[in-house]
C-alpha positions as CSV (number, residue, x, y, z in Angstrom):
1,X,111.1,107.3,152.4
2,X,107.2,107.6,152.7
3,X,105.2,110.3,154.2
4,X,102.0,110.7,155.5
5,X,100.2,114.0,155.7
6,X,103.6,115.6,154.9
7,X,105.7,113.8,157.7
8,X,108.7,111.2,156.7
9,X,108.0,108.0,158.1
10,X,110.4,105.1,157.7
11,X,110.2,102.1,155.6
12,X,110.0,100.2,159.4
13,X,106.5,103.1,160.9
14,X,105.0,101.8,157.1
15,X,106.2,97.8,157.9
16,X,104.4,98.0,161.3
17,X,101.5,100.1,160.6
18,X,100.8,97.4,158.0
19,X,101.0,94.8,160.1
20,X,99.1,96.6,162.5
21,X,96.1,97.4,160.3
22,X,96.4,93.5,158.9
23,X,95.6,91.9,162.1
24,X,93.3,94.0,163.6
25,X,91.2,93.8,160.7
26,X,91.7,89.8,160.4
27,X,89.2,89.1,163.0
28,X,87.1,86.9,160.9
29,X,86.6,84.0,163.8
30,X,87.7,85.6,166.5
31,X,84.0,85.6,168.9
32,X,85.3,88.0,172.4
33,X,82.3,85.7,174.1
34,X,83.1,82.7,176.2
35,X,84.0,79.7,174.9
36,X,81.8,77.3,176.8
37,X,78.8,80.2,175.3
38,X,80.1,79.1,172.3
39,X,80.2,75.5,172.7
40,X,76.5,75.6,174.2
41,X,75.3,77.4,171.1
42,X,76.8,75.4,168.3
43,X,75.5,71.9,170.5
44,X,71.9,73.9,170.3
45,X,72.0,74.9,166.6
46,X,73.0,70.9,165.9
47,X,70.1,69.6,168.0
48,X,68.0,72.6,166.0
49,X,69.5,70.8,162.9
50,X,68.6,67.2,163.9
51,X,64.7,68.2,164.8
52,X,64.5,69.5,161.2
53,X,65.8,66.5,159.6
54,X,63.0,64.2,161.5
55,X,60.8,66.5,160.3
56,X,62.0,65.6,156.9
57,X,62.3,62.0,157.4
58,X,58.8,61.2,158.4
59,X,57.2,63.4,156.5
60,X,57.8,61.8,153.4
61,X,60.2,63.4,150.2
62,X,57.1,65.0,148.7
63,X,56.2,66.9,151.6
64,X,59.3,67.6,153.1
65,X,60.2,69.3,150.0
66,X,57.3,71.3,150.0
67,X,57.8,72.3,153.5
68,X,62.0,73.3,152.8
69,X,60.1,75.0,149.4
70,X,59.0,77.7,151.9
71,X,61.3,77.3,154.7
72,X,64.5,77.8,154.4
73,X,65.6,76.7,157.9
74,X,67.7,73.3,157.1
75,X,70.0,75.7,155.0
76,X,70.3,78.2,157.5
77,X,71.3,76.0,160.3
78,X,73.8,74.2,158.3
79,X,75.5,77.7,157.2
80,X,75.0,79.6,160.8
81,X,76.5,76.3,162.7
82,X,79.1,75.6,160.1
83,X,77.8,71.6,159.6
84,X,78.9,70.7,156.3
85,X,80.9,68.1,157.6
86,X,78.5,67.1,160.2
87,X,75.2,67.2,158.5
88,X,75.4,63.4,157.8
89,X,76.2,62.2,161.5
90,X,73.1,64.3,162.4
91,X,71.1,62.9,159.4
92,X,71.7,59.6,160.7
93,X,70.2,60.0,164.0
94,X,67.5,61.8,162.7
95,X,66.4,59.1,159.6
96,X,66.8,56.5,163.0
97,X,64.7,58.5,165.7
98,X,62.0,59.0,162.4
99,X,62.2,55.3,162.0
100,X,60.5,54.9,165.3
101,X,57.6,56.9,164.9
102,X,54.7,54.8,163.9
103,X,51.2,55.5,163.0
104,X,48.9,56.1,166.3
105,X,47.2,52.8,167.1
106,X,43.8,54.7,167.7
107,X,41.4,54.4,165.1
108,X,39.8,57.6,165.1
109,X,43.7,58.6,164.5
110,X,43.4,57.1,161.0
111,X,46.8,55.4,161.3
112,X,48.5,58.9,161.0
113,X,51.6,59.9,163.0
114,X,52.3,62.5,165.6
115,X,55.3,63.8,163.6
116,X,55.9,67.2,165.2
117,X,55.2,65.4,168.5
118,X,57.6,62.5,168.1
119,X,60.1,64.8,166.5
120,X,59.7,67.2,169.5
121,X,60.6,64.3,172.1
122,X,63.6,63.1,169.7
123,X,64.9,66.7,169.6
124,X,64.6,67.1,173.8
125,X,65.9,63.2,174.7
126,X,68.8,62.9,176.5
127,X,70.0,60.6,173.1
128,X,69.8,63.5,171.1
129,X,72.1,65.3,173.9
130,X,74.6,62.7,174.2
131,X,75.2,61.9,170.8
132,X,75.8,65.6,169.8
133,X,77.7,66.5,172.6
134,X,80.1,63.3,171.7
135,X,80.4,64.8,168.1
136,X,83.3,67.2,167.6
């Protein structure tokens, strides 16, 4: 027999309370919101994800890893939206929609490109949408 604050419980009040205590505590990725909340958030925070990495892309190595040097966004996203297994479908889109944006055509533009601009448009396209909508 066990007691608690000087009363006799049974072996069965301990086995309960236990189990009691167990799963209210285990609520680790149990969210009370709604679902489809849920659903829109994580589509958002993949799209956030994608922008970054056509950031990176166009950028260039040597300034995109100046620019994650101070910012720690990329990581962020990938921990808060849980995409370590979905970071490379996103990468993909991303390294395509940077492949398209080309140095302005205007020559007092000195053949630079509008990369926040362009990476802007990519992250509000309805390709962007569809493709991460269609992903798990």
């Amino acid at each position: 027999m066990l007691s608690y604050k000087g009363q006799i419980i049974g072996k069965s009040a301990w086995l309960t309370f236990l189990v009691f205590v167990v799963f209210s505590c285990k609520s680790t990725n149990l969210d009370p919101r709604n679902p489809s909340t849920l659903k829109a958030e994580k589509i958002q925070l993949k799209k956030d994800y994608a922008f970054c990495m056509c950031l990176h892309y166009t950028l260039g190595k040597e300034t995109a890893d100046k620019l994650w040097a101070e910012d720690i966004s990329r990581g962020v996203l990938i921990d808060i939206a849980d995409l370590y297994e979905e970071n490379s479908h996103l990468d993909s889109i991303a390294l395509e929609a940077s492949e398209r944006i080309v140095p302005s055509t205007y020559s007092d533009h000195e053949n630079k490109k509008a990369v926040v601009f362009r990476c802007l448009q990519f992250y509000q396209s309805r390709e962007l949408d569809r493709f991460v909508k269609s992903m798990k």
